[in-house]
C-alpha positions in Angstrom: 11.1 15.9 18.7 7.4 15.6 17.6 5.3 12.8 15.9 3.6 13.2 12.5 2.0 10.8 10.5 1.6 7.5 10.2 3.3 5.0 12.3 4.5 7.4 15.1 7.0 9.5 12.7 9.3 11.7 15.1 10.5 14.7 13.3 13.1 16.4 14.6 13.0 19.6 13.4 10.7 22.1 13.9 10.3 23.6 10.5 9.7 20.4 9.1 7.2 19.5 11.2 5.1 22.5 10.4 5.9 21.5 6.9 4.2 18.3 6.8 1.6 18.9 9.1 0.6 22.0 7.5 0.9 19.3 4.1 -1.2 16.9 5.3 -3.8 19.0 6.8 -4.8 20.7 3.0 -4.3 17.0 1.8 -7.4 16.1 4.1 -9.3 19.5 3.2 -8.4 18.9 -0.2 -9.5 14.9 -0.3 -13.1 16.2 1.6 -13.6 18.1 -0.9 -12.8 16.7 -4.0 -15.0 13.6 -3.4 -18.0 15.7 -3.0 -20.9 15.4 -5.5 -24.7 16.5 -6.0 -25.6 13.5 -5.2 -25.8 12.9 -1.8 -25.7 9.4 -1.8 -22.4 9.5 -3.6 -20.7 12.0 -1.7 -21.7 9.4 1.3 -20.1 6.3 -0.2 -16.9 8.0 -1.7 -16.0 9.7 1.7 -16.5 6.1 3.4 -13.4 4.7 3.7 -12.0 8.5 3.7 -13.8 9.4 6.9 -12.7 6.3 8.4 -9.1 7.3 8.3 -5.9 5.8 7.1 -2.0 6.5 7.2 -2.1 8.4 4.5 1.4 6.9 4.1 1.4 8.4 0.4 0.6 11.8 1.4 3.2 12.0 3.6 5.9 10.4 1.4 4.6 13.1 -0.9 5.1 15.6 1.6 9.0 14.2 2.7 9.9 14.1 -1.1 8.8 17.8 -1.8 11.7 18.7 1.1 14.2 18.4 -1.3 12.9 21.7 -3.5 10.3 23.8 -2.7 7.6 22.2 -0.6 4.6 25.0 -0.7 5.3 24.9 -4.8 1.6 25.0 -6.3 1.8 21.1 -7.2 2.6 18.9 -4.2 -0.7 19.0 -2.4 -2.6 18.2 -5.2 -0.7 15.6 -6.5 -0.8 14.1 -2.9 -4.7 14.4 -3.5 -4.3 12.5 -6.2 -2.2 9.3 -5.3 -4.4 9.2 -2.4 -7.6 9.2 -4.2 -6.1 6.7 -6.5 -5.2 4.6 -3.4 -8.6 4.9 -2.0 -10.2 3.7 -5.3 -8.2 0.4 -5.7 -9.2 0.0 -2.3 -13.2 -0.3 -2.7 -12.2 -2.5 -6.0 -9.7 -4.7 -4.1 -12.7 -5.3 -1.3 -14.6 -6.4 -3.9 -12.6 -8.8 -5.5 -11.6 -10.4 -2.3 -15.0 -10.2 -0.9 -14.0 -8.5 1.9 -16.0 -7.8 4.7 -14.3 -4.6 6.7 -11.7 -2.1 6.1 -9.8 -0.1 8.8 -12.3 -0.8 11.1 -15.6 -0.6 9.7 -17.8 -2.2 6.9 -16.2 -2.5 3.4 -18.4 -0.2 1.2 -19.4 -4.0 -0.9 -20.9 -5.3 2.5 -23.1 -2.3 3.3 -23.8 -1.3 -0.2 -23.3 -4.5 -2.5 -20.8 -4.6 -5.2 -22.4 -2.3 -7.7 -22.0 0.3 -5.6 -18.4 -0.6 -4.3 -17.0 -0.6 -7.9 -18.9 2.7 -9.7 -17.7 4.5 -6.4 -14.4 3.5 -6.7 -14.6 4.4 -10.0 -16.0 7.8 -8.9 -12.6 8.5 -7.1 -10.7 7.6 -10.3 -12.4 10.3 -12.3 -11.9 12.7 -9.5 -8.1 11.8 -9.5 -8.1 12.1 -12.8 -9.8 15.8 -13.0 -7.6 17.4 -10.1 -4.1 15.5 -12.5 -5.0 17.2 -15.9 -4.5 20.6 -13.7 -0.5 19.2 -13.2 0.3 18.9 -16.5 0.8 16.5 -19.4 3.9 15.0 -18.0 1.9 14.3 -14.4 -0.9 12.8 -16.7 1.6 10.7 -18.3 3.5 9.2 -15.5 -0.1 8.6 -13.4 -1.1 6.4 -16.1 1.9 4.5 -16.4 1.8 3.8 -12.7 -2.1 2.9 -13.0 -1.0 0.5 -16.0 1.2 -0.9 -13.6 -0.7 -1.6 -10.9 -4.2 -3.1 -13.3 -1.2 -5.3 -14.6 0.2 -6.3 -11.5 -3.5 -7.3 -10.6 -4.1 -8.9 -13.5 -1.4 -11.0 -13.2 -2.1 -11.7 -9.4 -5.3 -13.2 -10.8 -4.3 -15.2 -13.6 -1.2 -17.1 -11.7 2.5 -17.8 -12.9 3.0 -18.8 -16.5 4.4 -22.6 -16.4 8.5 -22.7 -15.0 7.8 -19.4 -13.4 9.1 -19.4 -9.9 5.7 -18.3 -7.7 7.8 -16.3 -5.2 9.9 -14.3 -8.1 6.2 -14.1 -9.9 4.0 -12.7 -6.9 6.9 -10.0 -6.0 6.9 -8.9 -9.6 3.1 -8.4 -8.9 3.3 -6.3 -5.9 6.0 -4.5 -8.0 3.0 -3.3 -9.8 0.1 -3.9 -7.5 2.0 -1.4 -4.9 5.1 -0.3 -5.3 4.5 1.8 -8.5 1.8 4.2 -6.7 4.3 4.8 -3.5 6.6 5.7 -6.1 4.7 8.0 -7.8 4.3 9.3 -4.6 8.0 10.1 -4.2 8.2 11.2 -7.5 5.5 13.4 -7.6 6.6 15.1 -4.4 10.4 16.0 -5.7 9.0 16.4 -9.0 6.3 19.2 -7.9 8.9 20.9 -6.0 11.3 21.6 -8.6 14.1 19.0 -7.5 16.6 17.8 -9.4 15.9 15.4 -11.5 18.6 13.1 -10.0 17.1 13.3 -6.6 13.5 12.6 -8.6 15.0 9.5 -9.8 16.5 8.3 -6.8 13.4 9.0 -4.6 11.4 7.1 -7.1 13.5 4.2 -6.6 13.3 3.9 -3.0 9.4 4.0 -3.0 9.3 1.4 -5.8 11.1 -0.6 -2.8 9.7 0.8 0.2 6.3 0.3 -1.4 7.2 -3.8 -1.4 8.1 -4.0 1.9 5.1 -2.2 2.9 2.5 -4.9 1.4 5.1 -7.4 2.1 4.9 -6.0 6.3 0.8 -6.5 5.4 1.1 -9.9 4.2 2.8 -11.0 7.2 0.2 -8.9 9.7 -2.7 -10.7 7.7 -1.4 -13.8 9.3 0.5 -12.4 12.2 -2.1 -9.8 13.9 -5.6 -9.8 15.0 -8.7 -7.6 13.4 -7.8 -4.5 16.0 -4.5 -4.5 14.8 -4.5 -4.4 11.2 -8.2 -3.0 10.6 -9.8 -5.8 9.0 -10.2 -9.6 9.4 -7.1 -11.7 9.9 -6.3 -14.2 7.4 -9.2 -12.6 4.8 -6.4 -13.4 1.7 -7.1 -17.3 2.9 -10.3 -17.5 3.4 -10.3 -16.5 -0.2 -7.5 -18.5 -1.4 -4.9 -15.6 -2.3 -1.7 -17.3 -1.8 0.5 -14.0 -0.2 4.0 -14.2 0.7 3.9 -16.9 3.6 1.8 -19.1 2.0 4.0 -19.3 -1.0 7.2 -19.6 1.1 5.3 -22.4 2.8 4.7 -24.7 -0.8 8.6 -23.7 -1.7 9.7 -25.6 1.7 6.8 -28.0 1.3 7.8 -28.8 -2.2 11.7 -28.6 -1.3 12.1 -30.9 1.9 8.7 -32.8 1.9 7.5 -32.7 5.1 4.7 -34.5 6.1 3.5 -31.4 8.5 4.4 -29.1 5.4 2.5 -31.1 3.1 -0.5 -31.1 5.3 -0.7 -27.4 6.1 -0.2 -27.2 2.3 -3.3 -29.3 2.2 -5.5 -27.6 4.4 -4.8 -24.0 2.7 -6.1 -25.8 -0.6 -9.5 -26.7 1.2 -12.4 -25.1 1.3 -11.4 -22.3 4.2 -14.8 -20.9 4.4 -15.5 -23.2 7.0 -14.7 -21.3 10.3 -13.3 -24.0 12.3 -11.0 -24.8 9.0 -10.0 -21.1 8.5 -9.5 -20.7 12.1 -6.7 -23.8 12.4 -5.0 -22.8 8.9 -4.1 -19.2 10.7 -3.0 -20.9 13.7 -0.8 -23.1 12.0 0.7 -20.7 9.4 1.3 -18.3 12.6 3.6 -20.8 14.0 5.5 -22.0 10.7 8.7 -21.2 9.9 7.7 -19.6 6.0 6.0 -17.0 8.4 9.5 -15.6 9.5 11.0 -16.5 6.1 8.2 -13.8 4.8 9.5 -11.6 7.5 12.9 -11.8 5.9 11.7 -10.7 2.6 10.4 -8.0 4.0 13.2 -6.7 5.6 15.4 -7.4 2.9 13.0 -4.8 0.8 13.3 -1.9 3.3 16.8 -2.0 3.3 16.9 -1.9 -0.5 14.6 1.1 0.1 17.2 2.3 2.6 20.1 1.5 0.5 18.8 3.6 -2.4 18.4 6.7 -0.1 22.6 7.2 0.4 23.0 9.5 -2.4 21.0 11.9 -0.7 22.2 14.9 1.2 22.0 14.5 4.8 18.9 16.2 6.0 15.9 15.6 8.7 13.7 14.9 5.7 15.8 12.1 4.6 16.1 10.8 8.1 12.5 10.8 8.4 12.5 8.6 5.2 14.6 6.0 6.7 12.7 6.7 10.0 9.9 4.8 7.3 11.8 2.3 6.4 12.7 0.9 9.9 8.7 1.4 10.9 7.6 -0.6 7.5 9.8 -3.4 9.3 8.6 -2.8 12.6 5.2 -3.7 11.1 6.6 -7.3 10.5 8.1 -7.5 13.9 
């Protein structure tokens, strides 16, 4: 049994292994140099966040998917390029908008190099995504952008807030429908889809990383609370500071608003304050840590993977579709 990938995948079989190692290794090459330009300076800021890793937990879904046809078809690596590169690129936006002061493990590019910067080179990586997908095909173009639609929507709508009588909770996981889940499914579909797999194994593949994709920002929610900066990569509790109500918050209001609590209504309180304050910040983590919507949020999570798991049954039984529910069960570890 070996490990691959993020999270400590164990793989056990041999040819498999090679596989996605092999995979993952021309994904790297392949992401070094397609974020190369003339200008110096740009090369530097788009290979930022590149050279300072990742899980490259697309990739390798990517990578698992393509198992199910031919994994060394022409496609797969490239289109693993791609979802990556279109990862990394939300990534310096989503630093901006939250103000964001470090991503796994280092300065966001916004901190050392301002805004400007952050956004153009994010949108850099887009048009390099964007180059490497016309080579795919117009059906590879096609799906991309609708995933990309997806995901500007589900950010969009993060932004602007439930419409009145919308519940928040249904409302926020419709955004990370979007926000998340649509590029991990891409990255499934892609992978079976380059390979030459049926199309009912494309369509079922795509449906578990719509899910798994949930349970993945859903496991992050929880660790933004839950973990501390070594663990995660950047600053616990950065979607408070800046007043982006993720998963335990909005369990928290529900039980606020539901049994009334005076503790409930006060923590409620304190979120709604001004949480730049350190001392304030610092005593709104501590408290949400210990509340009860912080295991609810746990729940949700869970219940996610296994509809990620659940989708995979009509599979054949394989070591590339145990490795995919090997996924599922460390997306929940996460939450543990």
């Amino acid at each position: 049994m070996t490990v691959v990938g993020p999270f400590g995948l164990s793989v056990r079989d041999q040819a498999l292994e090679a596989d996605i190692q092999a995979g993952l290794t021309a994904v790297e090459e392949g992401l070094l140099e397609v974020t190369k330009s003339e200008v110096p300076f740009i090369t530097e800021a788009a290979q930022h966040l590149l050279r300072a890793g990742g899980k490259r937990f697309r990739p390798l879904l990517v990578m698992l998917a393509a198992q199910f046809g031919d994994p060394y078809a022409p496609g797969v690596v490239p289109s693993a390029v791609v979802v990556e590169l279109t990862h990394l690129a939300t990534l310096y936006h989503d630093d901006v908008m939250d103000e964001a002061d470090a991503r796994r493990g280092v300065p966001s590019a916004n901190t050392r190099w301002g805004n400007s910067v952050a956004v153009l080179t994010g949108d850099f990586l887009f048009a390099r995504a964007s180059h490497t997908l016309a080579d795919l095909g117009p059906e590879a173009v096609r799906i991309q952008a609708e995933a990309f639609e997806r995901l500007v929507t589900g950010q969009i709508l993060e932004t602007a807030g439930p419409r009145d009588g919308r519940d928040p909770v249904e409302h926020y996981l419709d955004v990370l429908s979007g926000k998340t889940g649509s590029l991990v499914a891409v990255a499934c579909r892609f992978g079976a889809m380059m390979s030459g797999a049926d199309e009912t194994v494309v369509d079922v593949l795509t449906q578990y990383g719509e899910r798994l994709g949930v349970a993945f920002q859903l496991a992050d929610d929880v660790l933004d609370i839950a973990s501390d900066s070594h663990e995660s990569g950047k600053t616990p509790g950065t979607d408070l500071r800046e007043g982006i109500a993720t998963l335990p918050v909005l369990r928290l209001r529900e039980r606020a608003e539901r049994l009334g609590l005076a503790e409930d209504v006060a923590l409620c309180e304190l979120l709604d304050s001004d949480l730049t304050d350190d001392d304030r910040h610092a005593e709104a983590l501590a408290l949400l840590r210990a509340h009860p919507a912080l295991e609810q949020a746990r729940r949700d999570t869970v219940r996610y993977a296994e509809e990620a798991r659940a989708a995979l049954v009509p599979l054949p039984e394989c070591d590339a579709k145990a490795a995919l529910t090997e996924l599922v069960d460390a997306v929940v570890h996460r939450a543990g």
